[in-house]
N, C-alpha and C positions, 0 to 999 in steps of 0.2 A: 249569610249567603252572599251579602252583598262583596264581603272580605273576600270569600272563596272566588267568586268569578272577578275579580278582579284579580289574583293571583294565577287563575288561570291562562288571564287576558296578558302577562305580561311575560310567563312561564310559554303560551304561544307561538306569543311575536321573537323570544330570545333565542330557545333553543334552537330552530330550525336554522337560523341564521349561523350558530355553533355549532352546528352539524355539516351543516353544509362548508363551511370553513375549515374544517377535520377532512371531510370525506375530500374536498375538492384538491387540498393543498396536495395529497396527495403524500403524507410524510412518513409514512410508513418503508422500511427497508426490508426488502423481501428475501426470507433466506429459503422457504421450504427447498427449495432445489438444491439444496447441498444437504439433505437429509441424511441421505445413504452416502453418503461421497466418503466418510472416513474408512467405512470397510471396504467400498468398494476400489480405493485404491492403494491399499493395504496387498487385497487382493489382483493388484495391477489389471482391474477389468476396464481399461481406456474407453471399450467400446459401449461400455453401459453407460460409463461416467458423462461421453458424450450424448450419445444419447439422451439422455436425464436431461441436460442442460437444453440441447436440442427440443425436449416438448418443452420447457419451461418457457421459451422465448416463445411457441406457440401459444400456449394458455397465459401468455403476456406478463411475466414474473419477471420479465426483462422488457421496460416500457422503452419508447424513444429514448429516452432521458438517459435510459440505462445500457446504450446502445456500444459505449467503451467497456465498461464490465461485460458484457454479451462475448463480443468479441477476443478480451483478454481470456474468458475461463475457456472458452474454444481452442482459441490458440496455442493455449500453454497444453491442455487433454491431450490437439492433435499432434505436439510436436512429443510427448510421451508414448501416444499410444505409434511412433514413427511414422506420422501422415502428413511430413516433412511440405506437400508443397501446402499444405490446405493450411497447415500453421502460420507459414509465410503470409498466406492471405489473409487470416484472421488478423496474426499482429499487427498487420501493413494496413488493417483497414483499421484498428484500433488508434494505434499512431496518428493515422489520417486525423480520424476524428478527435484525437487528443490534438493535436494542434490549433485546430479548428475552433474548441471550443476555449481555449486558451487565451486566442484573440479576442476573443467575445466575453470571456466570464466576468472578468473585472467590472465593465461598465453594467451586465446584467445583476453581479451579486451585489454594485451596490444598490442598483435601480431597487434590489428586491430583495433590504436588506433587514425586513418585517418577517421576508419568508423565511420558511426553516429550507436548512439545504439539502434534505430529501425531496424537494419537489424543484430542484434544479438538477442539468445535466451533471453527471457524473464525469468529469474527464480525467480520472486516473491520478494515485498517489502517484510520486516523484520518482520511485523506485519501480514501481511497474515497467512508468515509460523507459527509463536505463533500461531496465534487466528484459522488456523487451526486444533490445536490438541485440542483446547478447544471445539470444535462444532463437532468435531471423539468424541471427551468424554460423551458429552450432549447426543449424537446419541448411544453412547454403554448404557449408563442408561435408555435410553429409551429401549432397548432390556432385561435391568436387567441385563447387561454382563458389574458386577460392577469393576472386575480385570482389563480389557481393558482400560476401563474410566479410572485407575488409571495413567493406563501405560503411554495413552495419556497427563495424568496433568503432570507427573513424565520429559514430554519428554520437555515441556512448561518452567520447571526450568532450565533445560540442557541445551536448547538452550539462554537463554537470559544467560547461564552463559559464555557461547562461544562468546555472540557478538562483546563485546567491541574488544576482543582479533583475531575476524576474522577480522574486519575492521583494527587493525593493520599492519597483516601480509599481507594482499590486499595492501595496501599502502607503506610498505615497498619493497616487491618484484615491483609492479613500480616504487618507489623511486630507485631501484637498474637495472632495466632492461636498455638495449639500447634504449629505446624506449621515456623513459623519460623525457622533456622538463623540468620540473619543477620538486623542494624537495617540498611533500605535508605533509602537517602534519595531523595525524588523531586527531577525535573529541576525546573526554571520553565519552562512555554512561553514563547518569545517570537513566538508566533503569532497576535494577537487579532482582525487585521482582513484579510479577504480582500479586495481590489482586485477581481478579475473578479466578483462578486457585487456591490459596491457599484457596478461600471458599469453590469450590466444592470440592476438594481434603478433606477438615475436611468434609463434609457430609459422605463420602467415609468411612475416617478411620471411623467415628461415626459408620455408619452401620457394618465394619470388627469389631467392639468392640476395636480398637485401640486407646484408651482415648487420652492416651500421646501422638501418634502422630498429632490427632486433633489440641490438646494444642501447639503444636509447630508450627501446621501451624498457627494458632490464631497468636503466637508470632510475626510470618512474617508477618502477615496482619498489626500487632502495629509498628513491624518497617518500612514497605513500608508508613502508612501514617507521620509517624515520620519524614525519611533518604526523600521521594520522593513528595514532597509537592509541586514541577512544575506537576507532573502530577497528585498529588492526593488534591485535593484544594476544597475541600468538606470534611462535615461533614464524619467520619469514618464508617460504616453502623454497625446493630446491628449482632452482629457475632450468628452463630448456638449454642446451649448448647452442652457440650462436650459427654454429656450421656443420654440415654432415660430415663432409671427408670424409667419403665413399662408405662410411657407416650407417647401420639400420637402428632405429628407436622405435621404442611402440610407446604413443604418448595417452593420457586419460582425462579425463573432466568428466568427474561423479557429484551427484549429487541428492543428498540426505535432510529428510526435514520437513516438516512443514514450514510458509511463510507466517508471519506474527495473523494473528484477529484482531478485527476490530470490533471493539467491545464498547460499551459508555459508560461512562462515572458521574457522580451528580455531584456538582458544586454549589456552594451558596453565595448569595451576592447580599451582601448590608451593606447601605448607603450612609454615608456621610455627605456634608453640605459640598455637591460638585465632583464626589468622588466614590466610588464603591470599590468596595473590599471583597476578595474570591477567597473562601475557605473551603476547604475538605475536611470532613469529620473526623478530630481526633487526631490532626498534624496541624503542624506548625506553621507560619508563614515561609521558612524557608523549604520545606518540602512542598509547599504549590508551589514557589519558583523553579525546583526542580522539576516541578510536573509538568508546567505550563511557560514556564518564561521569566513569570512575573504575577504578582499578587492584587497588586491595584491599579486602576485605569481610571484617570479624569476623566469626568462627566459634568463639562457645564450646565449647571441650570438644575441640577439634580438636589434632593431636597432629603436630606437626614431622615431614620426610621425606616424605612421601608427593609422589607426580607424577602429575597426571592431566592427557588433552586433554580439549574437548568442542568443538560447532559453536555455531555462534552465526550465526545469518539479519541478513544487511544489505542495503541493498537498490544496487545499481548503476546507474549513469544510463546510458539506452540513446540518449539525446537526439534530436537531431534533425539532417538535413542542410540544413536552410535556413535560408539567412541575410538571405532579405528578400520579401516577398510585393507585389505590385504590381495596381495596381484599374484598367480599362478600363472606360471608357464607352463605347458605339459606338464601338469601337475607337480609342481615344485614351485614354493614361493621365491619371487623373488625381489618382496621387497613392498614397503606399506606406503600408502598413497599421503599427501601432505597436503591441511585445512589451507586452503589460499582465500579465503571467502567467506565472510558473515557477514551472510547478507541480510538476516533476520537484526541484525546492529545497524547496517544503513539502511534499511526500514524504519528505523526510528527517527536515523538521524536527520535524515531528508524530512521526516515527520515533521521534523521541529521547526523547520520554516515555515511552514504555514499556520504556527499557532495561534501568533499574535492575530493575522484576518481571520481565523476563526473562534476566537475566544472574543474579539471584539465586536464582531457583527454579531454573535451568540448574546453576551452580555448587553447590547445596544437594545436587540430584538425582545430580550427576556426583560429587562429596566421598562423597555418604553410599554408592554404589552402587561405587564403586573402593575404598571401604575394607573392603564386606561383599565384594567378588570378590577381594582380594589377603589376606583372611583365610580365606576358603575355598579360594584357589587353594592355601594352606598346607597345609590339615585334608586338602584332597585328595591334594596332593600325599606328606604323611604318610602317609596310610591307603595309597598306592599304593606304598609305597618308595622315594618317587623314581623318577627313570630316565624311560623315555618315557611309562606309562602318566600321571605325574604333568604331563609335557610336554604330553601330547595333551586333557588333563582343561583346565588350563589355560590352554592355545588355544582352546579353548569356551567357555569363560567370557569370554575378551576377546573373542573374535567375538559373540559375544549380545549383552556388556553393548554395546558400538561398536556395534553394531549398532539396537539402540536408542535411540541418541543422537542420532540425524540430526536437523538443524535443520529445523525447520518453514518450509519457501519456498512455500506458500499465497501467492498473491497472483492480482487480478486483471491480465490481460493487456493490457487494452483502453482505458484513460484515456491521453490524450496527455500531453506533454512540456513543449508549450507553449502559447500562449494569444494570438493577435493580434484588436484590434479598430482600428476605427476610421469617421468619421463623413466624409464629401463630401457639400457640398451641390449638388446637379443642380436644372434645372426639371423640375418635374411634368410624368409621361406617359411614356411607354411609352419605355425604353432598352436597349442590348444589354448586356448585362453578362459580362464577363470578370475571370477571375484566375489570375496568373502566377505562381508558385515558382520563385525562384530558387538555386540553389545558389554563394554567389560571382556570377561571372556568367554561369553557367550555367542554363541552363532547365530545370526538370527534372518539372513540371506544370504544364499551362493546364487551367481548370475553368469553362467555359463555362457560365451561369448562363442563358442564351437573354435573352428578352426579357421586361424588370421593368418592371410599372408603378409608375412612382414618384409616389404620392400627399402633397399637402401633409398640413401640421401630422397624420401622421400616422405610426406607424411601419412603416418599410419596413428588413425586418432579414434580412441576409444569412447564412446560414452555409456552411463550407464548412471542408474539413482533408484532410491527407495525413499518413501514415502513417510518412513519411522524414524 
């Protein structure tokens, strides 16, 4: 008896403190709200999809924290379902708050680099923030408000010229903070020039009558496939003509696909004297360098023996099923659209800078927290006598701390996969316009656009996308 309430007395005072550490951290990633989301935008129901998301933020599946994700699945719904100013608003206040927390994340993830990073703010993968100034762009052309659209392409260069150089300074400042377990070393982007921003950007200058700067974006479009052939591994598309000369074109940007998921994989960490080792079950050491970067990380003061998992977020390509899009004029084709964009590829590739700070504050947080729970699973199991009470104490302890651990798979739902443009020149005047998806040679959407006036030396710019 004596044994029992003494296990009970220690079984008390533990769990409650491991509960409330679980509940409070708050590390759970909430998806229920994208339940229905695959058929329903199969079924192109924008207004349901919104909606859905809409009560989600009500019944709080979108906390503060979650306040960038909120806004991106908004934004990206309203500019499909054509609710062109409310999208503007949503990505514009998305952005806001991506920058925002930008300034501020560093000095907080390291202040709080015990906690898992589901219970800090979400400020949006690398690719979001791009490819949302591209879809503010799409959405000011669609208004005819061609100066904005520029502004938004113009911001699309800025930022990927800042990246490589933010993920330095992120990694340096934890290389130098108290905080730091491990010297990380940051990736190189090899991402500097985006292809679908520098084509609409030359439709842009084309219609300002700005020949030359067309012609220069054209240039960067020759060096991104030139310099960037990991993410650009297709044929080059056929670029816009630089000048009207009193001629009509009907131009397009389609788009097909889902963007990647973010899914978690578990890795294990064995220590050696100062240094731990990342494996994945059943590969190699050089397939976790391909996975991750790199395989092992100094850790001073770290001590041989120890075995821990933890999760690590990667993201999965959900792609697309079509494999060729086809344009009808008054029903007669006249001609198939050209892939200028995988963007589901820099999704990943932007991915890859930030691995190192998240594999090292992961590995820091998982080290320091399996070594306080396997020296207390001890003290407890001591004071308990062993036996079950010491069993059942530390079965709690590993249910909390795992529990705890969950990879952070925040992401938005709603960016495609892939990216088709392309220019046919028609006479001016009023045309039927049609578009075919094909699967193979299968049909699997027609997207009737009704009837387009097609005006010379002007632009007339199509858009249109599926979701398969």
């Amino acid at each position: 008896m004596r044994r029992t309430g003494r296990i009970i007395k220690i079984l008390s005072f533990i769990l409650p403190l491991l509960l409330a550490l679980v509940s409070c951290a708050s590390v759970q990633t909430m998806n229920k709200q994208y339940k229905e989301m695959d058929d329903l935008l199969i079924k192109r129901d924008f207004e349901r999809a919104s909606a859905i998301i809409s009560e989600a933020k009500e019944d709080e599946l979108y906390k503060e924290k979650d306040r960038v994700l909120y806004y991106l699945d908004m934004g990206m719904l309203n500019f499909f379902n054509q609710a062109y100013t409310e999208s503007i608003e949503n990505l514009t206040a998305a952005e806001y708050a991506i920058e925002e927390l930008y300034t501020r994340s560093v000095g907080k993830g390291i202040a709080s680099v015990l906690l898992n990073d589901n219970a800090l703010d979400y400020f949006g993968e690398d690719y979001e923030d791009i490819y949302l100034n591209i879809f503010k762009a799409l959405s000011f052309v669609h208004m005819n408000n061609f100066e904005s659209a520029m502004v938004e392409l113009r911001r699309v260069n800025l930022k990927l010229s800042m990246l490589e150089d933010r993920y330095k300074q992120y990694i340096d400042e934890y290389n130098n903070s108290g905080e730091a377990e491990a010297q990380l070393q940051p990736l190189e982007s090899r991402f500097h020039n985006d292809v679908l921003a520098r084509y609409l950007s030359m439709l842009l200058y084309r219609e300002d009558s700005d020949y030359d700067g067309a012609r220069i974006d054209g240039n960067f479009i020759d060096d991104a496939f030139a310099q960037q052939t990991q993410l650009y591994q297709f044929a080059k598309p056929q670029l816009p003509e630089l000048e009207y000369n009193g001629r009509s074109f009907l131009n397009f940007v389609v788009f097909t696909g889902r963007s990647p998921a973010k899914l978690a994989r578990t890795i294990f960490i064995d220590s050696g004297n100062s240094i731990v080792y990342l494996t994945y079950k059943g590969e190699d050491d050089a397939y976790v360098d391909r996975l991750i970067g790199f395989h092992t990380i100094i850790m001073p003061g770290v001590k041989a023996g120890f075995h821990f998992k933890f999760e690590l977020p990667y993201l999965s390509r959900r792609g697309s099923d079509i494999s060729s899009i086809s344009v009808l004029v008054d029903g007669n084709e006249v001609g198939q659209l050209n892939l200028t964009e995988n963007m589901e590829l820099i999704a990943e590739e932007t991915f890859k800078l930030k691995q190192p700070l998240i594999v090292g504050k992961t590995v820091a947080r998982t080290v320091t927290k399996g070594i306080v729970k396997e020296l207390s699973k001890s003290a407890v199991n001591e004071a308990a006598g062993g036996g079950i009470g010491g069993l059942l104490a530390g079965l709690a302890m590993d249910i909390a701390v795992d529990a705890t651990e969950n990879a952070d798979t925040r992401l938005s739902q709603f960016f495609p996969a892939f990216a088709y443009t392309g220019e046919f020149e028609i006479p001016s005047g009023e045309h039927e316009i049609e578009l075919i998806y094909y699967s193979g040679r299968k049909e699997v959407f027609r997207d009737y656009k009704g009837i387009i006036d097609v005006k010379s030396d002007s632009l007339n710019l199509i858009q249109s996308f599926v979701f398969q």
